[in-house]
N, C-alpha and C positions, 0 to 999 in steps of 0.2 A: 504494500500500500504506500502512495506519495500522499502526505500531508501537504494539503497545496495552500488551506486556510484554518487560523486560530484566531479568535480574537474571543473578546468578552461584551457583552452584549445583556440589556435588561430588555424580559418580555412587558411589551406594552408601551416600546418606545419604537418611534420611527427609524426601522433599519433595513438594511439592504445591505447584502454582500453576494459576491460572485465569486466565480471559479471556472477556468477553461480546462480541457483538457490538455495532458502535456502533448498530446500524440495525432487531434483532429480538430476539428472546430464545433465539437460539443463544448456544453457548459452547463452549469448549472447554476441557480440564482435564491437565495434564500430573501423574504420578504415579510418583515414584520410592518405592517402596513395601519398600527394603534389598537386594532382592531382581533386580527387572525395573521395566526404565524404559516406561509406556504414555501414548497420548496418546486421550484419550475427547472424542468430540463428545454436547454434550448439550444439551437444552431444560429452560431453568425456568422455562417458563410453560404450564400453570398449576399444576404442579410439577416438580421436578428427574425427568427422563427423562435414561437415556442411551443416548444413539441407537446410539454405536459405540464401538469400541475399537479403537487398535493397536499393536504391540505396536514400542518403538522398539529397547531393547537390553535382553539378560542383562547383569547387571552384574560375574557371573563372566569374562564375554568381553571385558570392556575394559582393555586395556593403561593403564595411569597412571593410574589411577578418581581418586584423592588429588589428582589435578591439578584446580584448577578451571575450569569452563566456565563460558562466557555461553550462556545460555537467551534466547531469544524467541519472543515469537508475533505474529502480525502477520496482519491481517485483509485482504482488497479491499476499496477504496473502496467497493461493494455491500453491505459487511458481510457475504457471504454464503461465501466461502470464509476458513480460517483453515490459515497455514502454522508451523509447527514448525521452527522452528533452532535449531542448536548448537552454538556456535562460526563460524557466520555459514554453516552447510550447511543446508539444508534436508531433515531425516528426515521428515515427512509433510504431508498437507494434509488438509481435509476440504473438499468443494465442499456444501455445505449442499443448493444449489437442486438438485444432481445428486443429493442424497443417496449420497455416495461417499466412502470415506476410501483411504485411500492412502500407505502406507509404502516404505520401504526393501527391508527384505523381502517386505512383502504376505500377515503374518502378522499375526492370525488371517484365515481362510478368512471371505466376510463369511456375519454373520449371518443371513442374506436377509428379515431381517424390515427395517431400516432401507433395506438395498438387496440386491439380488439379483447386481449387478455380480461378478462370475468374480474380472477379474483386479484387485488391488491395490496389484501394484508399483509403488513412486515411480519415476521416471525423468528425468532429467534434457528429455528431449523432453518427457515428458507433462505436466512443469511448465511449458514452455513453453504447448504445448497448451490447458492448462486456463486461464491468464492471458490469451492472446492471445485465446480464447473471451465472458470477464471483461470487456472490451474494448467 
């Protein structure tokens, strides 16, 4: 795994951070927007496209919001999948080459135009799954 972003971050304030891939013109884009925390995979080449969204937390639902977190994101050595931590959990992944994103909840419902895949929930297995796949 390349850690490509850390920083520290309070939910419930306006944030935005990014990440490209080291290897294509994927990326990914975390957005705390005052409201709900999402994390969007997107292509900017041959311009900004966003392939997907998902949705990580209402920030009315989080107990100690004021408290600060560490954010990260962090790629496969492929470049092709990008995972979301917070506080050193991982809330979602996107596998680029699978075309599949993948949260906690497995909200929203996917779009079917980047991928058609059902189901969306993160799983502690299906993290395994998808890296040992990576491999």
């Amino acid at each position: 795994m390349i850690l490509d972003l850390e920083e520290i971050f309070t939910i419930g304030q306006d944030t935005f951070f990014d990440s490209v891939s080291p290897i294509s013109s994927f990326g990914v884009t975390f957005e705390d927007d005052l409201t709900t925390g999402y994390f969007y995979a997107v292509d900017i080449k041959p311009e900004l496209q966003i392939l997907d969204a998902l949705h990580i937390y209402n920030v009315a639902d989080i107990a100690d919001k004021d408290k600060p977190r560490k954010i990260q994101i962090a790629w496969s050595d492929n470049g092709l999948i990008a995972s979301l931590l917070i506080n050193n959990y991982c809330h979602a992944i996107f596998d680029f080459a699978a075309k599949a994103g993948y949260c906690r909840n497995g909200f929203p419902e996917s779009n079917g135009v980047w991928t058609a895949r059902k189901e969306r929930v993160l799983t502690n297995d299906l993290i395994d799954d998808i890296f040992k796949a990576e491999k």
